[in-house]
Structure formats: C-alpha cells, structure tokens
N, CA, C and O atoms as CSV, one atom per row, in Angstrom:
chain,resi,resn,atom,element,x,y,z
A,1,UNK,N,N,-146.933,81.724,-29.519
A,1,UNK,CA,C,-147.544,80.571,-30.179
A,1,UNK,C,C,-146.538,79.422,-30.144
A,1,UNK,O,O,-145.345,79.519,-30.429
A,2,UNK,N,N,-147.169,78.346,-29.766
A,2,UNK,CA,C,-146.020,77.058,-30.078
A,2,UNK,C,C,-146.720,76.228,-30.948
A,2,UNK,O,O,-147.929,76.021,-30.846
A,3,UNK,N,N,-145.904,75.683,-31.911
A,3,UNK,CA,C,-146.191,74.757,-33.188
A,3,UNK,C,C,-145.552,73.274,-33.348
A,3,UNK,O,O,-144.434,72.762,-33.280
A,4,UNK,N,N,-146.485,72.992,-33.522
A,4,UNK,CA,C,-146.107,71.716,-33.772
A,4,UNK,C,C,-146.410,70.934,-35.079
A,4,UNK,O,O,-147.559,70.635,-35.403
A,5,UNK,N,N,-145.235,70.599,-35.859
A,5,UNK,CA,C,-145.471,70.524,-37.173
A,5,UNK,C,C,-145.970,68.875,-37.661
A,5,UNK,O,O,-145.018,68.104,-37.544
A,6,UNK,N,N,-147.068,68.288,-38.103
A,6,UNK,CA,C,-147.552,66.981,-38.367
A,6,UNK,C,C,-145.949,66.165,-38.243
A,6,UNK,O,O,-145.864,65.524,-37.196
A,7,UNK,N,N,-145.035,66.113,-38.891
A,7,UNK,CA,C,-144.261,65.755,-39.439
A,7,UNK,C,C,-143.091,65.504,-38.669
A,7,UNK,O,O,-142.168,64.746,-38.963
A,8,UNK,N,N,-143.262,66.466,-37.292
A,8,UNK,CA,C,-142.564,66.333,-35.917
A,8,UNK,C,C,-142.981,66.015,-34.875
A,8,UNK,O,O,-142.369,66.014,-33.807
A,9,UNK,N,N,-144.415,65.615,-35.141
A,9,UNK,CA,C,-145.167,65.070,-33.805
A,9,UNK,C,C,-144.792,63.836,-33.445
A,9,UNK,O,O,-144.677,62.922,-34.261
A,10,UNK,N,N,-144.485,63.665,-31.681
A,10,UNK,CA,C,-143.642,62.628,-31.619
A,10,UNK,C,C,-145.192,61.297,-31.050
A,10,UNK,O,O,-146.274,61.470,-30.490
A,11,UNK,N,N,-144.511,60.161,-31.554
A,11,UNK,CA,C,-145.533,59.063,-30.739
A,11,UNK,C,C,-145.825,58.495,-29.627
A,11,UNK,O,O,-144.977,58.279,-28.761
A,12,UNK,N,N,-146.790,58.254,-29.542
A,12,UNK,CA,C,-147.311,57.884,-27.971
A,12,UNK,C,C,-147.660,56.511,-28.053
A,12,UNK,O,O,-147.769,56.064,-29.195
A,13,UNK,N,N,-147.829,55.856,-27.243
A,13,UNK,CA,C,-148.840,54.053,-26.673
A,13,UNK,C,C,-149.588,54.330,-25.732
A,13,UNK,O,O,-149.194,54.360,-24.566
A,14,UNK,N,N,-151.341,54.691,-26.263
A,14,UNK,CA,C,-151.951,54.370,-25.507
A,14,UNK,C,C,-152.236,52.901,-24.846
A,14,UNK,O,O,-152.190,51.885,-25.539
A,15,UNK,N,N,-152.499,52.875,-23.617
A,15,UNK,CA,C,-153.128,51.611,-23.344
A,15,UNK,C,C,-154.060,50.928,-23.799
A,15,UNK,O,O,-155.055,51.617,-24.022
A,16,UNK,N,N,-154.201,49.616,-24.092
A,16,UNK,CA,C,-155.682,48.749,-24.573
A,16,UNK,C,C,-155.322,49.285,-25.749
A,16,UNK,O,O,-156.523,49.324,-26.018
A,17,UNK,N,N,-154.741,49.803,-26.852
A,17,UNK,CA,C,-154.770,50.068,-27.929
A,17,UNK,C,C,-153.968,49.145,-28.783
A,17,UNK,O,O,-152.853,48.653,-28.607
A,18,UNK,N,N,-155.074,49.011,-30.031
A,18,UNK,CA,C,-153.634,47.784,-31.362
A,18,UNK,C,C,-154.090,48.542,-32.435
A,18,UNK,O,O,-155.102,49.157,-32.768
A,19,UNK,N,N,-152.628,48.193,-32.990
A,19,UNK,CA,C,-152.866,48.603,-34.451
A,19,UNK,C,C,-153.213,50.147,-34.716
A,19,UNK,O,O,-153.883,50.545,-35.669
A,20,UNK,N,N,-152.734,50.825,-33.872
A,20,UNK,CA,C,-153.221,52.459,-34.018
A,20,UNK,C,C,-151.589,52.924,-33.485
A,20,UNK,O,O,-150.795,52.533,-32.630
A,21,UNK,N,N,-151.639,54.074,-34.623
A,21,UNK,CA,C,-150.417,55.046,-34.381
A,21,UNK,C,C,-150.690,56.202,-34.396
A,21,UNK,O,O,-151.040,57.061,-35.205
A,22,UNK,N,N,-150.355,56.038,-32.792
A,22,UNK,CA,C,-151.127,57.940,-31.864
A,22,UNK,C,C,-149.420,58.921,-31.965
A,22,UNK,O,O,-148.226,58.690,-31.769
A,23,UNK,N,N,-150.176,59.909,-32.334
A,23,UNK,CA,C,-148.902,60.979,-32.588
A,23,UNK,C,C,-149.264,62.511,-31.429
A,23,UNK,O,O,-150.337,63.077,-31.641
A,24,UNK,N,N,-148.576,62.938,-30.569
A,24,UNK,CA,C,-149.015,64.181,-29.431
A,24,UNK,C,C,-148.904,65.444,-30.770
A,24,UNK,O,O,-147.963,65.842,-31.456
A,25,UNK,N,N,-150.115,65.733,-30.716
A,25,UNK,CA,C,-150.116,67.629,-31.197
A,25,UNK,C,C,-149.802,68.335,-30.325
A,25,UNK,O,O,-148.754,68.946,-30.535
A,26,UNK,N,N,-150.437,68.572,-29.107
A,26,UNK,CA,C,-150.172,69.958,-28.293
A,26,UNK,C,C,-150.457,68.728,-26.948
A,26,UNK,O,O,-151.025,67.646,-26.794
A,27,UNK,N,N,-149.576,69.815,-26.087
A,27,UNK,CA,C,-149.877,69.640,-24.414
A,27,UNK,C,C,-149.093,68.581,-24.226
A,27,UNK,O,O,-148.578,68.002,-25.182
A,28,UNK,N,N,-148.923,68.231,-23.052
A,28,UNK,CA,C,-147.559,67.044,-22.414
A,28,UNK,C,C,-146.374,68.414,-22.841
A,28,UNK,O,O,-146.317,69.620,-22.600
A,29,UNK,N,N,-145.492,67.360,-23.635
A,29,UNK,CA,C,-144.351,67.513,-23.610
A,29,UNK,C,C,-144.276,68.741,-24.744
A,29,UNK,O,O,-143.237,69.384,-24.897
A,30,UNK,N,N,-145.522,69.007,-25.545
A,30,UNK,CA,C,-145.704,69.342,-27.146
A,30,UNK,C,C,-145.647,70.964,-26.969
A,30,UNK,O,O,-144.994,71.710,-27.699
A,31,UNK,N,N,-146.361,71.325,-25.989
A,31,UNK,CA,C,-146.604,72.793,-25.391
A,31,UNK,C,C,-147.277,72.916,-24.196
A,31,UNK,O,O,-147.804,72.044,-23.505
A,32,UNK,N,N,-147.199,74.029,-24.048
A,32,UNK,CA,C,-147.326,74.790,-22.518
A,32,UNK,C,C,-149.106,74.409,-22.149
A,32,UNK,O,O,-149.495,74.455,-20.982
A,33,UNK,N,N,-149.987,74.073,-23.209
A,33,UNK,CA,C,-151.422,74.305,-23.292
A,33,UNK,C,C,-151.733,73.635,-21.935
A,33,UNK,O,O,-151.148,72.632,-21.525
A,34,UNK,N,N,-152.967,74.463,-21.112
A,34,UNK,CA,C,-153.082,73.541,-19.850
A,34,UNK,C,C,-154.073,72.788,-19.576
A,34,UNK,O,O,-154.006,71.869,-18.759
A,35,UNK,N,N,-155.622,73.250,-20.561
A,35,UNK,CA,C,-156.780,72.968,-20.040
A,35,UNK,C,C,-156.597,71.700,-20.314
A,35,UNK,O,O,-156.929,70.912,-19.429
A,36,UNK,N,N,-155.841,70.959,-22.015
A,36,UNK,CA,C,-156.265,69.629,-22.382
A,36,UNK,C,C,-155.034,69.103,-22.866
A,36,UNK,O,O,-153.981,69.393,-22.300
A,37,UNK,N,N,-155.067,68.386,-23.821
A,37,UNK,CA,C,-153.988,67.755,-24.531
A,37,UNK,C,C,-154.649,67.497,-25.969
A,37,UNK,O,O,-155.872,67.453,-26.102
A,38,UNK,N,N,-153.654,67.311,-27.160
A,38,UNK,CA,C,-154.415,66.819,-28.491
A,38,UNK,C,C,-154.022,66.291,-28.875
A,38,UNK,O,O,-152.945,66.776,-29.222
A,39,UNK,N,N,-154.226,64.469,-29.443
A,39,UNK,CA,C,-153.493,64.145,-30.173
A,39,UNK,C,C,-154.362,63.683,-31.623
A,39,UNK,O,O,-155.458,64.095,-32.002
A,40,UNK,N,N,-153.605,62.851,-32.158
A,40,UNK,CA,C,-154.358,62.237,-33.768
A,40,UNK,C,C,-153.785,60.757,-33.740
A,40,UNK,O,O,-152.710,60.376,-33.277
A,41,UNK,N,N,-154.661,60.117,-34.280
A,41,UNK,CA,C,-154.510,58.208,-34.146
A,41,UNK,C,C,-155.092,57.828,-35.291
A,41,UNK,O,O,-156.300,57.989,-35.468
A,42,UNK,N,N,-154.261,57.259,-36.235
A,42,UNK,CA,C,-154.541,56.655,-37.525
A,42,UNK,C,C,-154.297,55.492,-36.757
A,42,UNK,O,O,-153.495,55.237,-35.859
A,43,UNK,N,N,-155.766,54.430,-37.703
A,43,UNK,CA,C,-156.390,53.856,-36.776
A,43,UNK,C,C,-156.409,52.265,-38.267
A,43,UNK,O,O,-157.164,52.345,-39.236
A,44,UNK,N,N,-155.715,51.387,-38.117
A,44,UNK,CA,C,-155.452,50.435,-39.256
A,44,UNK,C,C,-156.696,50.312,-39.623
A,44,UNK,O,O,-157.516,51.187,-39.347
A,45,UNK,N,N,-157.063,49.053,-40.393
A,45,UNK,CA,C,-158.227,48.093,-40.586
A,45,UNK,C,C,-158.175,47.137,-39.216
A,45,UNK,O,O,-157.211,47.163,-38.451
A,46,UNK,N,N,-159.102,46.469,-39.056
A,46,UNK,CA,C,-158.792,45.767,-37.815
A,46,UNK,C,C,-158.464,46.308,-36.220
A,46,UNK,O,O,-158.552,45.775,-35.114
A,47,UNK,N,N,-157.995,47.804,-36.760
A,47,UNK,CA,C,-157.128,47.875,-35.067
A,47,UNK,C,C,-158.556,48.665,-34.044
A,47,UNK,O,O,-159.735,48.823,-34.362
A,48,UNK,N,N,-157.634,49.118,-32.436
A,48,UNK,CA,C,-158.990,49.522,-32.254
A,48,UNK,C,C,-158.449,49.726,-30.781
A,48,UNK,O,O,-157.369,49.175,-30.569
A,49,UNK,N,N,-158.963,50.360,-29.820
A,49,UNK,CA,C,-159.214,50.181,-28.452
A,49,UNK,C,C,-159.584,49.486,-27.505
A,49,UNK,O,O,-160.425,50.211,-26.974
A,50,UNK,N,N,-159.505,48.095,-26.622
A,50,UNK,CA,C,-160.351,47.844,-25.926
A,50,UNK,C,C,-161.276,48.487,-24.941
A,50,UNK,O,O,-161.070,49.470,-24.229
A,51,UNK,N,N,-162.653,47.505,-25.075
A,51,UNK,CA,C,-163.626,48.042,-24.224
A,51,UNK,C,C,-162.800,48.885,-22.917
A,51,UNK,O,O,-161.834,48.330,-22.393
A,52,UNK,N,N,-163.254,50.248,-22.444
A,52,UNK,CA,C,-162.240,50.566,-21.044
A,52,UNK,C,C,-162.523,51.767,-20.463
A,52,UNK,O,O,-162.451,52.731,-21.225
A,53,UNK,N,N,-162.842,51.997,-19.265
A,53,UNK,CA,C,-162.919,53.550,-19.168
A,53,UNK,C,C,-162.185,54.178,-18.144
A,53,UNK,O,O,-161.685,53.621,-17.167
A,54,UNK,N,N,-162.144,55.692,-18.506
A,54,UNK,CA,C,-161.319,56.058,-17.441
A,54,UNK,C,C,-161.895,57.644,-17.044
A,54,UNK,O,O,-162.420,58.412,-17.850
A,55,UNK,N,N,-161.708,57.852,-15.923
A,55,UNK,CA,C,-161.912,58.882,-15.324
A,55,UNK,C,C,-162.100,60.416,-16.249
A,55,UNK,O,O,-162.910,61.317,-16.032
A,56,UNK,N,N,-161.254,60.346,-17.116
A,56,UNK,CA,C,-161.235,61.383,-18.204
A,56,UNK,C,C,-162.393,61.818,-19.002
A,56,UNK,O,O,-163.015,60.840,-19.418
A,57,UNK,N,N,-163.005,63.182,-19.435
A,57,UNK,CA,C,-163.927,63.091,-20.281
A,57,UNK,C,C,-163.077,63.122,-21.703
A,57,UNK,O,O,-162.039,63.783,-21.677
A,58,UNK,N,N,-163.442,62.440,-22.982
A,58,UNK,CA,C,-162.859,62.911,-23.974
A,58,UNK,C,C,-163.652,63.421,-25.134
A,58,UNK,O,O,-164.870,63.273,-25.029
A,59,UNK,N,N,-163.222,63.966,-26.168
A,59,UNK,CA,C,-163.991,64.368,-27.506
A,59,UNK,C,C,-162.904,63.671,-28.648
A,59,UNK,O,O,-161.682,63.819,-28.625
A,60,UNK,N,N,-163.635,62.926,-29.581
A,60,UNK,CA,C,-163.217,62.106,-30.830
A,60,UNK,C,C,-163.869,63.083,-32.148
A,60,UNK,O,O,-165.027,63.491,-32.247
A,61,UNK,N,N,-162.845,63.276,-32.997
A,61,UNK,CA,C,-163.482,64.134,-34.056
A,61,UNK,C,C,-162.768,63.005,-35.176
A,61,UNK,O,O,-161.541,62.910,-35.200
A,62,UNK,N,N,-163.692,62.095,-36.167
A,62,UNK,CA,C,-162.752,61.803,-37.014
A,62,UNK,C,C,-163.023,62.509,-38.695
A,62,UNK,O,O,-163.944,62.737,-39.480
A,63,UNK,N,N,-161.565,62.643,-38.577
A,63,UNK,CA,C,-160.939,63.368,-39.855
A,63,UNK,C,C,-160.981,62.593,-41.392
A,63,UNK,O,O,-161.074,63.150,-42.485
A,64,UNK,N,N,-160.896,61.340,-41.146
A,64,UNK,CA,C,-161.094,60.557,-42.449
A,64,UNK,C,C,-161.407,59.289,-42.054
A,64,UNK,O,O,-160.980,58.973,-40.944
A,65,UNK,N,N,-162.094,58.400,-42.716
A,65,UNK,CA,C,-162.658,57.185,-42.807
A,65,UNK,C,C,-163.798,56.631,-42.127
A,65,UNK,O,O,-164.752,57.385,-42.320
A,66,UNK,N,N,-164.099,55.705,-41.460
A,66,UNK,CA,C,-164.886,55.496,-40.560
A,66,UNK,C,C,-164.549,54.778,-38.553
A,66,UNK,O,O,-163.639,53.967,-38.378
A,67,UNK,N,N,-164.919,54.982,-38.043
A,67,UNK,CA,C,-164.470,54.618,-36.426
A,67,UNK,C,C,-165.888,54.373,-35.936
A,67,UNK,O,O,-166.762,55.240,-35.916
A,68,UNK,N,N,-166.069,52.855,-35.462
A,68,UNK,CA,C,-166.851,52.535,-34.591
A,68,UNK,C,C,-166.755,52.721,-33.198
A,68,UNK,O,O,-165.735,52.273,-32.675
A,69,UNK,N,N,-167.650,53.323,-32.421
A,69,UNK,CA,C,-167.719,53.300,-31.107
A,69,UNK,C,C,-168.722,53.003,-30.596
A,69,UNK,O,O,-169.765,53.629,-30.784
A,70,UNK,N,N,-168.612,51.923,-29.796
A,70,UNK,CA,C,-169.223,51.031,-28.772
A,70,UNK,C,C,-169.239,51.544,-27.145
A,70,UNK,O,O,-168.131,51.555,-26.610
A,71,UNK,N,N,-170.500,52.006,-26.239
A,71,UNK,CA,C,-170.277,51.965,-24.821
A,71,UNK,C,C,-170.740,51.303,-24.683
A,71,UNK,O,O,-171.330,50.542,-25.450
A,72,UNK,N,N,-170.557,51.377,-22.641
A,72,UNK,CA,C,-170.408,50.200,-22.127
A,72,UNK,C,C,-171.912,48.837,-22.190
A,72,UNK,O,O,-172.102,47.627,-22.067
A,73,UNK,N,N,-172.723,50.262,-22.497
A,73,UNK,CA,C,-174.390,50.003,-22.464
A,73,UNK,C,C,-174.892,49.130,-23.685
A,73,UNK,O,O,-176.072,48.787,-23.756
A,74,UNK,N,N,-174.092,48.833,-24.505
A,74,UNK,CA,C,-174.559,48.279,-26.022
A,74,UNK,C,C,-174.592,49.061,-26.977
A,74,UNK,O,O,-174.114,48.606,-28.016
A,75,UNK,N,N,-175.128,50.460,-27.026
A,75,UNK,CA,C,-174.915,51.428,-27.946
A,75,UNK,C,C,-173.564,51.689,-28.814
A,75,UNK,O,O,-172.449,52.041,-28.426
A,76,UNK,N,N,-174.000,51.424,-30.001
A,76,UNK,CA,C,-173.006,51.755,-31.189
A,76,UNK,C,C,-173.288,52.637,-31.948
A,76,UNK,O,O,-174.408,53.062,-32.231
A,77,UNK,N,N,-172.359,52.938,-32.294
A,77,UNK,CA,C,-172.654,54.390,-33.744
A,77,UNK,C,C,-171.283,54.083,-34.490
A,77,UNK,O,O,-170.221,53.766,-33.953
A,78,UNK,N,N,-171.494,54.216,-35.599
A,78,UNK,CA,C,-170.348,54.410,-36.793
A,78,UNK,C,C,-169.911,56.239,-37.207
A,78,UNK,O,O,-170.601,56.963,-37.925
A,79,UNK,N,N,-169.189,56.461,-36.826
A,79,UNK,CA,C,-168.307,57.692,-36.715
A,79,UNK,C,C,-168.365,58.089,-38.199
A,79,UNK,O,O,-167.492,57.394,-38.719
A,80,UNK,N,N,-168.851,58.728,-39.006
A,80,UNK,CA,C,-167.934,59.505,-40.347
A,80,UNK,C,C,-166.793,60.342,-40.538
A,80,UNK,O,O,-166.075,60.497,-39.550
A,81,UNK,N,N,-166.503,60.862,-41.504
A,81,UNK,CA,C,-165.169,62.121,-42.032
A,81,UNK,C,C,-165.968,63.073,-41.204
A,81,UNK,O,O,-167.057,63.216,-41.760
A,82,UNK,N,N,-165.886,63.853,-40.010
A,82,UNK,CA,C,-165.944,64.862,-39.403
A,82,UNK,C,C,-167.284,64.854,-38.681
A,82,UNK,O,O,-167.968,65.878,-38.675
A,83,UNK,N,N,-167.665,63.802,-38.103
A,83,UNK,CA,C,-168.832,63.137,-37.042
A,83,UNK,C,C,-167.835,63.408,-36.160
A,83,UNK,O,O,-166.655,63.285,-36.491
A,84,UNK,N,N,-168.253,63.853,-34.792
A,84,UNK,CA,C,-167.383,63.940,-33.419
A,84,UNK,C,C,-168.266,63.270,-32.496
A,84,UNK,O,O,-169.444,63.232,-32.853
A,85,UNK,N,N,-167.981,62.746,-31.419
A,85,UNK,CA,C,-168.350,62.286,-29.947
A,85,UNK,C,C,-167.613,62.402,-28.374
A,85,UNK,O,O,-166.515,62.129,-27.888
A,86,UNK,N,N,-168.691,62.877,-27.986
A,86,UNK,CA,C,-168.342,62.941,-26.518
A,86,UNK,C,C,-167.895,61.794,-25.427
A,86,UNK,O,O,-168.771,61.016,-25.052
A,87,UNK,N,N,-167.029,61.710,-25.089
A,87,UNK,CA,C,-167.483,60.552,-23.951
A,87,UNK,C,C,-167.164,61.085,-22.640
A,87,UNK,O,O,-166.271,61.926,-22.532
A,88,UNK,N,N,-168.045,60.522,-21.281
A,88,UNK,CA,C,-168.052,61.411,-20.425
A,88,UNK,C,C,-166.636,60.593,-19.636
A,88,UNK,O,O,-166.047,59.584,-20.023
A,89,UNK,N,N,-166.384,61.404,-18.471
A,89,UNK,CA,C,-165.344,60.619,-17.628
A,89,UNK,C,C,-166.233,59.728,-17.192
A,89,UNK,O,O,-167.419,60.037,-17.067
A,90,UNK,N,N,-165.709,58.358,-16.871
A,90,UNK,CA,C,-166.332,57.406,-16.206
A,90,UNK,C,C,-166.753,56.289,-17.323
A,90,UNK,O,O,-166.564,55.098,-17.077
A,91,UNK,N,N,-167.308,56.698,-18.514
A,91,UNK,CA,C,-167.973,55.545,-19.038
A,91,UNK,C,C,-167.204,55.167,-19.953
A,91,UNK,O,O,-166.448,55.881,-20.612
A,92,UNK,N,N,-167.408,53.691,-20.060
A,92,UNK,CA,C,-166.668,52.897,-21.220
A,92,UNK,C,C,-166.729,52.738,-22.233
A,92,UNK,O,O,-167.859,52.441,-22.623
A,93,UNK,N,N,-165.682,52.815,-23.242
A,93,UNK,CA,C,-166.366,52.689,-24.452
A,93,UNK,C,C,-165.024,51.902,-25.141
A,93,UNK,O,O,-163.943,51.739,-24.575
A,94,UNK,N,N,-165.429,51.400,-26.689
A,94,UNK,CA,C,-164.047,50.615,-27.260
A,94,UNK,C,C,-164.095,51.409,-28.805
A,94,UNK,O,O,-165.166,51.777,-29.287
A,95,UNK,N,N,-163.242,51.540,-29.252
A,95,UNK,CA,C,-163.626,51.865,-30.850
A,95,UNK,C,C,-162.554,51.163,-31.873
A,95,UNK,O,O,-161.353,50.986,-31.665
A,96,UNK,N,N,-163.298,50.819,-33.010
A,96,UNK,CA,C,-162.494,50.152,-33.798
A,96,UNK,C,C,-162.514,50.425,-35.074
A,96,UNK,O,O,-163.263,51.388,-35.240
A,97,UNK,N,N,-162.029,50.029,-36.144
A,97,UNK,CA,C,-162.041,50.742,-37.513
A,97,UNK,C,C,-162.583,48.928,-38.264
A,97,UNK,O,O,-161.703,48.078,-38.401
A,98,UNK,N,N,-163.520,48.725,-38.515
A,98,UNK,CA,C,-164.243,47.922,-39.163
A,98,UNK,C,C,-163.733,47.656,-41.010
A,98,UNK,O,O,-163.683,46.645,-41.711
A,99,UNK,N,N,-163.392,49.285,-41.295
A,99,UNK,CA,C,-163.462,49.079,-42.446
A,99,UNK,C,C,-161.634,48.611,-43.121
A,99,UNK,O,O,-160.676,48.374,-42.385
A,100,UNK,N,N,-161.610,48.593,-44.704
A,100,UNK,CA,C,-160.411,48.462,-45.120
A,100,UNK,C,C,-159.439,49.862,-46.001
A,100,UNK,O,O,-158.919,50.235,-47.053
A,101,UNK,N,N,-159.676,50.115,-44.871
A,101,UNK,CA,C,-159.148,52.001,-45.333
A,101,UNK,C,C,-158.458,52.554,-43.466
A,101,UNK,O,O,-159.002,52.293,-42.393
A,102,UNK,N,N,-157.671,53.029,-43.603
A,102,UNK,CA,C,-157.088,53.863,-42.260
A,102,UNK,C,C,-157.981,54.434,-41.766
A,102,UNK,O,O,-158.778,54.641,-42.681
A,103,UNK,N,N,-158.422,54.896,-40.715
A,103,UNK,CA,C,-159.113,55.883,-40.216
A,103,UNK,C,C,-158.591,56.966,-39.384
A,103,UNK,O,O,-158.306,56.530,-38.269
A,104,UNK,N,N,-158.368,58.179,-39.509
A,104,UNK,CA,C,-158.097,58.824,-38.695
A,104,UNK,C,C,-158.805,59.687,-38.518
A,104,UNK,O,O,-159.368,60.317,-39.413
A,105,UNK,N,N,-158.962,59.974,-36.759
A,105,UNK,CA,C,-158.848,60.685,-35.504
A,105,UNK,C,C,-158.429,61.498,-34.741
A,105,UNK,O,O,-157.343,61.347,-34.182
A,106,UNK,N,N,-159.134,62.448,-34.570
A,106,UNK,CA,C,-158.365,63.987,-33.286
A,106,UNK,C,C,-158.924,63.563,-32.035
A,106,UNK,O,O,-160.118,63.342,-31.836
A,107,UNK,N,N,-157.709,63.435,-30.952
A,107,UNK,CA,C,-158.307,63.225,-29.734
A,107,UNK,C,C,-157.795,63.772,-28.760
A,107,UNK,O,O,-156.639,63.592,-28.378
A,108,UNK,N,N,-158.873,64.726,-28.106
A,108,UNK,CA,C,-158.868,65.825,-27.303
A,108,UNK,C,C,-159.268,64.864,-25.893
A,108,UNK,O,O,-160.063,63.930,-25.791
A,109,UNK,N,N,-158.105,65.694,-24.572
A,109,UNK,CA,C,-158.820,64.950,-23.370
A,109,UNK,C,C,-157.949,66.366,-22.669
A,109,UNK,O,O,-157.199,67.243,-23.096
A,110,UNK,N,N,-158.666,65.907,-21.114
A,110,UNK,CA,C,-158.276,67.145,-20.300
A,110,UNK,C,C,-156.943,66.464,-18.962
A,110,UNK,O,O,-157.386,65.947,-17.937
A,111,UNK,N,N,-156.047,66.525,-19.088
A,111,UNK,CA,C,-154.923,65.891,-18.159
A,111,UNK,C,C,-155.814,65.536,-17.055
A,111,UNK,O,O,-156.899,65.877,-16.585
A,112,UNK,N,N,-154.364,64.249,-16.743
A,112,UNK,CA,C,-154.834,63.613,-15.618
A,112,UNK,C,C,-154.833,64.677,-14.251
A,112,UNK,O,O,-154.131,65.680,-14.379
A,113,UNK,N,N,-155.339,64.563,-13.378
A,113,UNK,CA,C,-154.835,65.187,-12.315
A,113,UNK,C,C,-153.537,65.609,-11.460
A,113,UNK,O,O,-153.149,66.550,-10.769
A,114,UNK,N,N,-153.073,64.282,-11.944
A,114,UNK,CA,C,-151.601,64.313,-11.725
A,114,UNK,C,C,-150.649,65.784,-12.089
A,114,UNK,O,O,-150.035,66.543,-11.339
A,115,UNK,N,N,-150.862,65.782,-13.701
A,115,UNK,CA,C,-150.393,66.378,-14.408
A,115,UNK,C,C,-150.795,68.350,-14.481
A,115,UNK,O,O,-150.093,69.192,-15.041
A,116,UNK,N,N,-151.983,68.576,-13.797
A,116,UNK,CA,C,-152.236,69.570,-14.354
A,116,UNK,C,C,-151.962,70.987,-13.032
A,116,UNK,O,O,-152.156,72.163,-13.338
C-alpha cells in the first residue's frame, strides 16, 4: 500500500486554472498507481478553469460546496457536496465556483500517453 497523507500532498498548476489550489493524492510522482491519477482542488470564490479541452476523459466528484460546469455546447449544471461528472476526452468544458464559500473537488483522470 502507498499513502499519502492530506497534509503531505504536494501541489500542482494546472493549466487555464485561477484561484484553485490542486494538491496530487496518488499517481505521478505520489505512487506507483497506473490506470489514473487523483488529485483534490479547493476551488476559491471567483476562481475556476477556463473554457478547454483535452484529450483526457475525466471524473469530478465534489466533496464540499458548489462547482459550476459549463460544456462546450451551452449546457450547465451546478455540482453539489457529492454530485460527480463525467467528461469525455475531447470535449470542453470550464468550471467555476460562483459561490462565497471554497469548493472542493476530487479529480480523477487517466495519464497522458506519454506517461503511462
């Protein structure tokens, strides 16, 4: 088993991202795991992702507050405390935290090709 303790998870910069502080749980550098990677992104008031997509499929589970997500199509949905979403590889999407409370986020993706 490899562990990784909240409290030692080191930080990342996603791209197109403000105002969000992404921390690696597992995979990369965190552990051996191969299929995916996990991280968590407390997500300010205001902050958010730009519109963007990438090849990757991902899954968003949020853990507390609220997270808007927008694709590329117009479709929005407001995320709750433990609402999850899919997004496929390819399509775009932006998400932002609307409200005046943190929001945080588990975000699961499957390595780049590069990497795996």
């Amino acid at each position: 088993m490899e562990l990784t303790r909240f409290s030692q998870a080191p930080a990342y910069q996603a791209p197109k991202h403000h105002d969000i502080r992404s921390l690696r749980l597992q995979g990369f550098d965190q552990s051996a795991a191969k299929f995916s990677w996990v991280g968590i992104s407390q997500i300010l008031p205001g902050g958010g992702a730009d519109m963007d997509a990438s090849p990757l499929e991902k899954i968003y589970v949020v853990l507390q507050g609220e997270v808007t997500v927008e694709i590329e199509h117009g479709e929005t949905q407001v995320l709750g405390t433990l609402d999850s979403c899919y997004i496929p590889g390819g399509e775009a999407r932006a998400i932002r935290n609307d409200s005046n409370h943190v929001a945080t986020m588990l975000v699961t993706m499957p390595y780049p090709d590069s990497t795996s």
